[in-house]
C-alpha positions as CSV (number, residue, x, y, z in Angstrom):
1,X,-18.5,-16.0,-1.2
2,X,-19.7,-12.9,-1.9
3,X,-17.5,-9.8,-2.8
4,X,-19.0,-6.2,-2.9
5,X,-16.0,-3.6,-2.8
6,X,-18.2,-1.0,-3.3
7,X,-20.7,-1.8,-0.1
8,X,-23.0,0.5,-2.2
9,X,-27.2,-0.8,-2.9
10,X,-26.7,-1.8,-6.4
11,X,-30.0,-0.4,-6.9
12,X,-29.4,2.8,-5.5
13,X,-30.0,6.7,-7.3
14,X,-26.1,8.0,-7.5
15,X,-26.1,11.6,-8.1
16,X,-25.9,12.8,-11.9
17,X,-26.7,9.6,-12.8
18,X,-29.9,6.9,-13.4
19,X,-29.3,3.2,-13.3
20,X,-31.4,0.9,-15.0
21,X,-30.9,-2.9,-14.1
22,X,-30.0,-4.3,-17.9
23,X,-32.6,-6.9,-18.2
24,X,-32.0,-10.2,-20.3
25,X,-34.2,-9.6,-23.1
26,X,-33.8,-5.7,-23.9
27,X,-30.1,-5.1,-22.4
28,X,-27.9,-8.0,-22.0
29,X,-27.6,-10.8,-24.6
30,X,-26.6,-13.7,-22.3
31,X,-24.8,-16.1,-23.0
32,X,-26.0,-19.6,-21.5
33,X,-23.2,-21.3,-19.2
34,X,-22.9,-24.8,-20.5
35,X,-23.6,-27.4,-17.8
36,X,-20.0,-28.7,-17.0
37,X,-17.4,-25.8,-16.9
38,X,-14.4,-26.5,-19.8
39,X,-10.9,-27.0,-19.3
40,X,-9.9,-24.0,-21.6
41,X,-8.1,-21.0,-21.7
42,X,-11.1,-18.7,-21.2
43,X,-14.7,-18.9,-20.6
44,X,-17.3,-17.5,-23.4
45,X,-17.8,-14.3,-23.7
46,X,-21.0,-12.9,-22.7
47,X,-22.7,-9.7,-23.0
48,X,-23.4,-7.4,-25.6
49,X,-21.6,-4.6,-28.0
50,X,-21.8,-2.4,-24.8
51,X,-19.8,-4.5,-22.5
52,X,-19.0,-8.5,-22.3
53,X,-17.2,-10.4,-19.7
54,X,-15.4,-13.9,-19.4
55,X,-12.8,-15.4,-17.5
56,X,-9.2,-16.2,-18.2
57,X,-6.8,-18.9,-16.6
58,X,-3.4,-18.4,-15.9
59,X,-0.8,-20.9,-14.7
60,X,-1.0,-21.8,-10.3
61,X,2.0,-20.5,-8.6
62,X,3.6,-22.1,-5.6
63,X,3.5,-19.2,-2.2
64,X,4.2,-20.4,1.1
65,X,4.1,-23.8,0.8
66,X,0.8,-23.5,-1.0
67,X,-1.0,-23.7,-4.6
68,X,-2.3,-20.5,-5.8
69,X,-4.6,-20.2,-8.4
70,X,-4.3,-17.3,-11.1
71,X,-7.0,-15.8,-13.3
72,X,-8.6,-12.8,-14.3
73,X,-11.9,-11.2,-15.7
74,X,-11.5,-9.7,-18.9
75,X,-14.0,-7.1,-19.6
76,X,-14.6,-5.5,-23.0
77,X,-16.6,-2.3,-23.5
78,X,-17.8,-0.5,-26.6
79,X,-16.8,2.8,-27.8
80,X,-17.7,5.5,-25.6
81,X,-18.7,3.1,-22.6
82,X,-17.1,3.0,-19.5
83,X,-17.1,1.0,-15.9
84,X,-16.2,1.9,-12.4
85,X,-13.1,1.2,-10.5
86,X,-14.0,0.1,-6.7
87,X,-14.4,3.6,-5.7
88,X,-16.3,5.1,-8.6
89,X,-15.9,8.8,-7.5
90,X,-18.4,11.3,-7.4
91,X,-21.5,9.0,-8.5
92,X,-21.2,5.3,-10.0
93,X,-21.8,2.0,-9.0
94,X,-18.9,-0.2,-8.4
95,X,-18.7,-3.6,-9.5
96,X,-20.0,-6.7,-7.1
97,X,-18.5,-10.0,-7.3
98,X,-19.8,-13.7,-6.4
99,X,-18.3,-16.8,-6.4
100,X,-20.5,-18.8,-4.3
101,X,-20.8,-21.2,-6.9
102,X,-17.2,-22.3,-7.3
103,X,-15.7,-25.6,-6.3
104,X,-12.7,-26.5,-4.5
105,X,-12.2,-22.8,-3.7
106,X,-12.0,-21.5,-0.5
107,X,-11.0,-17.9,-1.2
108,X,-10.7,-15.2,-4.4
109,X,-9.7,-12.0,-4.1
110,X,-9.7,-9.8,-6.6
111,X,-7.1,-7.2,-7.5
112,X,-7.7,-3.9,-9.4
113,X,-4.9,-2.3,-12.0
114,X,-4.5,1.3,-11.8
115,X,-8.1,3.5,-13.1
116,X,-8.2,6.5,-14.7
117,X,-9.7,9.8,-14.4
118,X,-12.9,10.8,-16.4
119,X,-14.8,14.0,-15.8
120,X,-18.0,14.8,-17.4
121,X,-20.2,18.5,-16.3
122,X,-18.4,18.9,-13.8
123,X,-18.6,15.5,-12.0
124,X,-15.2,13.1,-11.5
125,X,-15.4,10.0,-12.2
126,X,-12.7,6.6,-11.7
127,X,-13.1,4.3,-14.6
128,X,-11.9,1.9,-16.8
129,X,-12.2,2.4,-20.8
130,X,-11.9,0.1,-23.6
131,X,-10.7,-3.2,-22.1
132,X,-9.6,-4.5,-18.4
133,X,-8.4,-7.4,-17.0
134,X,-8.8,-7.6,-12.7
135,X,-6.7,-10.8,-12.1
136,X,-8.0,-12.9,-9.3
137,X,-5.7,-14.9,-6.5
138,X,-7.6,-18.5,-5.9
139,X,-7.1,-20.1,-3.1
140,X,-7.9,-24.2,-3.6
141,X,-9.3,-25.8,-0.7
142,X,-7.8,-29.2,-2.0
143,X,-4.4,-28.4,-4.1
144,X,-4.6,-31.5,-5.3
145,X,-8.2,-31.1,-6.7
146,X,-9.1,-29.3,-10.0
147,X,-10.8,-25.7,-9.3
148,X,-13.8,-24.5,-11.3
149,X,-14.4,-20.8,-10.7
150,X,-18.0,-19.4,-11.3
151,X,-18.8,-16.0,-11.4
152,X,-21.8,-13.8,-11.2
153,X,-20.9,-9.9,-11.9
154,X,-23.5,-7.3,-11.4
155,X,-21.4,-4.3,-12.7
156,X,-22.5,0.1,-13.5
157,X,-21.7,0.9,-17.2
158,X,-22.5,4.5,-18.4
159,X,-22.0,6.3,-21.9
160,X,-25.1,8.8,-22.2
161,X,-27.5,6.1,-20.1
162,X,-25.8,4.2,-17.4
163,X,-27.0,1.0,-16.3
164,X,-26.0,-2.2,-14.0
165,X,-25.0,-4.9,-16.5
166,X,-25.3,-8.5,-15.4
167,X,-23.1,-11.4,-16.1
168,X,-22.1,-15.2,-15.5
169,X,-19.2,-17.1,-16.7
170,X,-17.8,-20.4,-15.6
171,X,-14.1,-22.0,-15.8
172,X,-11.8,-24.8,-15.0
173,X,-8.8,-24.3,-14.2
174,X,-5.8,-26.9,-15.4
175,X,-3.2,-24.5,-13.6
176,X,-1.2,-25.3,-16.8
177,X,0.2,-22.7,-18.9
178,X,-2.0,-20.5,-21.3
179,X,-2.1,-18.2,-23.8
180,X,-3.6,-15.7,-22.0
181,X,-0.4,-15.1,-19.5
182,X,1.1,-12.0,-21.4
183,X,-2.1,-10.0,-20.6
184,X,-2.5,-11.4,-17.1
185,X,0.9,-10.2,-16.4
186,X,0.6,-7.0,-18.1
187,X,-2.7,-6.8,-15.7
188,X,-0.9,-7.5,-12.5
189,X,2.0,-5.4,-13.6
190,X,-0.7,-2.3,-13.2
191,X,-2.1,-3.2,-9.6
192,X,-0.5,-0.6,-7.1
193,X,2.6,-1.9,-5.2
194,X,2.1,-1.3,-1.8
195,X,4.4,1.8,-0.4
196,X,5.3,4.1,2.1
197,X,5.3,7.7,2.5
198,X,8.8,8.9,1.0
199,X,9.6,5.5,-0.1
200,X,12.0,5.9,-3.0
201,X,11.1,5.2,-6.9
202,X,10.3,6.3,-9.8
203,X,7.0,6.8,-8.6
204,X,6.4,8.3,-4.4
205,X,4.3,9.8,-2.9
206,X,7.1,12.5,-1.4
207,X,5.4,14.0,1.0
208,X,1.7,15.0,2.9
209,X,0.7,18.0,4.9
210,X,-2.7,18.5,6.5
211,X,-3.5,22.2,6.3
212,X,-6.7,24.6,6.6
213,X,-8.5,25.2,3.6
214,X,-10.6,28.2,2.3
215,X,-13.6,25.5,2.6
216,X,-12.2,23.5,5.9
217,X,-9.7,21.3,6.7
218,X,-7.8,19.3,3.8
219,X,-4.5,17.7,3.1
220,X,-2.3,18.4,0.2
221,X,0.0,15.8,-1.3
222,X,2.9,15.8,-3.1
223,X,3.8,13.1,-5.7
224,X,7.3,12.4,-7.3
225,X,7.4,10.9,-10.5
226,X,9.3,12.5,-14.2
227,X,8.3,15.4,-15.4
228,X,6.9,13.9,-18.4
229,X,4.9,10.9,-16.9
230,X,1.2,11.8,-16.5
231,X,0.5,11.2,-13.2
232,X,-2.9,11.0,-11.3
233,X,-3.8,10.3,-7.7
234,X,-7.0,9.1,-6.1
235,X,-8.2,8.7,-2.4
236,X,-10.1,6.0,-0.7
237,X,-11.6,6.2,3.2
238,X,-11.3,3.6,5.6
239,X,-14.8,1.9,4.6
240,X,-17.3,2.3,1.5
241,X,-19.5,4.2,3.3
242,X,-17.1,7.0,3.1
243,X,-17.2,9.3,-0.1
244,X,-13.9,11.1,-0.5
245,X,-13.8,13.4,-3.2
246,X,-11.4,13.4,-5.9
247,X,-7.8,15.1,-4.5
248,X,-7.1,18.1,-7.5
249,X,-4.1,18.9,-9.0
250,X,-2.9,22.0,-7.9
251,X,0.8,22.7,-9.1
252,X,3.3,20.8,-10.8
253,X,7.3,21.6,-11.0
254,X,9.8,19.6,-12.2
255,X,9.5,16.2,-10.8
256,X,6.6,16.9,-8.0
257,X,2.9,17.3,-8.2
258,X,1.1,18.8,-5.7
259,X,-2.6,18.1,-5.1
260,X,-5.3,19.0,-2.3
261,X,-7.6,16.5,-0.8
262,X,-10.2,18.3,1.1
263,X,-11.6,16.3,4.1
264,X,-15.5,16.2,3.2
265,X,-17.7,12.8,2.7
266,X,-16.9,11.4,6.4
267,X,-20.3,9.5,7.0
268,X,-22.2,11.1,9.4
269,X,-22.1,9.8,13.3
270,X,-18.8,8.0,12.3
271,X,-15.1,9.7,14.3
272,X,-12.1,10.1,12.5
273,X,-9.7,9.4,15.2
274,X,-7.6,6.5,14.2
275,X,-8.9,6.7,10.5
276,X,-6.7,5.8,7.5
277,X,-6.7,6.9,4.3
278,X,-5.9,5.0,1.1
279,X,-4.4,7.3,-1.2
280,X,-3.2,5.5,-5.4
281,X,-0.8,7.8,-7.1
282,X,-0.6,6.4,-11.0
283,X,2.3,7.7,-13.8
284,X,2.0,6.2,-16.8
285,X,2.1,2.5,-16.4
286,X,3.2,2.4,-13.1
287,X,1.3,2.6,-9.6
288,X,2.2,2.8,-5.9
289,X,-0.6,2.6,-3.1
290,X,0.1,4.2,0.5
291,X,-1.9,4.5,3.7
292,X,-1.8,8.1,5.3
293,X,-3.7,8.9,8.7
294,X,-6.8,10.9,8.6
């Protein structure tokens, strides 16, 4: 199966930036997979001091009736290096997932703890820094049977020069207990609980009016959260050929921030009527997705 969030041409020109596919030799020192996957905690790591990858196992859980798989990709970046959530922002390259090579798995998806802003000249950008784990939900086709994940990642990276990294790591998994379940929990403790508009919290998303702008029609959001939480919010459209821009903070008192999210990046040919919109408000360590219409 093949996963591309991003639905972007991997080897496409994004604006302010210049990709360069990391080749094996000059960019990415690859580690080789060994020929039968390991039953261990976590795959090799492979990369380079710029970025590595490797997967992680985490103990099955029971849902419905059924034996879910839990793991994650853990992905380590050097100083000054950053990758791109699944919408990147203004320019990036999102990452693209395959696990056609997996057995006994009939399904992974793969679930995204909340981003962060970065803004360089002028252009806004969603990224992760430092180190991220994106747990993944497995889905055995036998429950019975053991699971061996395998994973090709094609992924943008940027510090001065941005390029598409590459990667490949392969991993049993026991479904036992492992070391590595305080950071996959920590992890899936940061994905965005799904919410509704007003829906009480420490977090909301309070309220949403659609107004006319001084450059056209936008909406303008306000998010609930303490008045000392940093708190961000980021918008999605209903496909990835849609490029929202980045809603802007625009007030902030007491417990409510206000931004504006103009309505610009709607792919051309494409109506609106019926659209939704994905909006992520983050504070602090905590994160709430909601769907708004158009």
């Amino acid at each position: 199966m093949l996963i591309d969030p991003g639905g972007i041409s991997l080897l496409s020109v994004q604006r302010n930036c210049h990709w360069f596919l990391a080749s094996a030799t000059s960019v990415m020192l690859t580690v080789g997979l060994t020929a039968f996957a390991l039953a261990a905690d976590a795959s090799k790591w492979d990369g380079d001091n710029r970025s590595a990858v490797r997967l992680i196992a985490g103990a099955f859980v029971g849902e419905d009736g059924a034996r879910i798989g839990r793991a994650g990709i853990e992905i380590k970046l050097g100083a000054g290096w950053k990758m791109y959530w699944r919408h990147p922002g203004d320019a990036g390259v999102p990452p693209s997932f395959d696990f056609a090579g997996s057995t006994n798995v009939t399904d992974v998806t793969v679930m995204w703890p909340a981003p962060q802003r970065f803004t360089d000249e002028g252009t806004h950008l969603i990224v992760y820094k430092d180190r991220v784990v994106l747990p993944l939900r497995v889905v055995p086709e036998h429950a019975a049977k053991p699971v061996t994940l395998r994973l090709k990642l094609v992924y943008g990276i940027c510090e001065k020069l941005c390029i598409l990294a590459e990667a490949q790591s392969e991993l049993l998994l026991s479904g036992d207990t492992t070391t590595h379940e305080p950071a996959l929990a920590a992890a899936e403790a940061r994905v965005p609980r799904k919410a509704r508009i007003g829906e009480g919290g420490r977090l909301s998303i309070h309220a949403i009016q659609r107004e006319m702008g001084r450059t056209g029609p936008r909406i303008v959001i306000d998010v609930a959260a303490p008045a000392a939480a940093s708190v961000d919010l980021f918008a999605e459209g209903p496909g990835s050929d849609w490029s929202l821009p980045l809603p802007q903070p625009i007030s902030a008192e007491g417990d409510l921030r206000r931004f504006s999210l103009d309505l610009t990046g709607v792919p051309a040919g494409v109506g609106t009527s019926g659209a939704m919109l994905r909006l992520t408000a983050t504070a602090d360590r905590e994160a709430i997705e909601v769907s708004v219409p158009y």
